[in-house]
N, C-alpha and C positions, 0 to 999 in steps of 0.2 A: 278442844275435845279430842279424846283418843279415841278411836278404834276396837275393841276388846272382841275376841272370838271365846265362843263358849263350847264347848263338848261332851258328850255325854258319855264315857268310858266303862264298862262292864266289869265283872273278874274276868271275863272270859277275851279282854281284848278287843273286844269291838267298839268301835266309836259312833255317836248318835251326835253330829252334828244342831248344835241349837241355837246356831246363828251369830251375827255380829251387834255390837249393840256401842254405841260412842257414850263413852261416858268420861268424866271429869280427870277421873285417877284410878291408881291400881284399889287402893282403900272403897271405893264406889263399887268397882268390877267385884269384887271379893265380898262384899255385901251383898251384892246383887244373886252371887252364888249361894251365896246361905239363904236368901230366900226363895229359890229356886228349890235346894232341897229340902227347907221345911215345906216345901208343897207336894213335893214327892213322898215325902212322908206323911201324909195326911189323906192320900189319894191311892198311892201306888208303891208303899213299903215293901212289900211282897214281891212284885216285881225288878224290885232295884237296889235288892238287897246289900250289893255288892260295888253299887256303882261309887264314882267319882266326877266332880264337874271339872273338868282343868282348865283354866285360865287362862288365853295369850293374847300378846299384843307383838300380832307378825310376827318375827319367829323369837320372840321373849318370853322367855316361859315365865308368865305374873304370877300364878298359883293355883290352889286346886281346895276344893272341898269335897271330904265324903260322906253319905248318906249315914254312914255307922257314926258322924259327929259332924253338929254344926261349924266346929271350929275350925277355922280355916288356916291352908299355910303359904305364906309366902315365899318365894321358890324361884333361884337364878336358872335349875330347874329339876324337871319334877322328879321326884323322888329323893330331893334334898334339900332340906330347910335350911 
């Protein structure tokens, strides 16, 4: 099992810490973020209009989901697929 840290990114730059969680693979971690944000969306659209989940495992950046689409990307790192 790996490790994966999860975050919670704004437009504005700020990060919201959402913990670490051990899971299988990066494929697991990256599911796990999409249903993270269909929950936000369902609860708290308005408020996180703008956010991003980003995905790491120690300093690898595995990927990121944003709230504007569930689909997610895989990422050596972030802001390039």
């Amino acid at each position: 099992m790996r490790s994966y840290h999860f975050s919670l990114r704004n437009g504005a730059g700020d990060n919201e810490n959402l913990g670490y969680l051990a899971m299988v693979d990066d494929e697991e971690a990256l599911s796990f973020g999409r249903s993270v944000i269909r929950d936000i969306k369902s609860e708290h659209a308005a408020s996180y209009a703008d956010s991003v989940i980003e995905i790491t495992e120690g300093d690898r950046a595995v990927g990121s989901v944003s709230l504007g689409s569930e689909a997610s990307q895989r990422q050596d790192k972030f802001g390039q697929a």
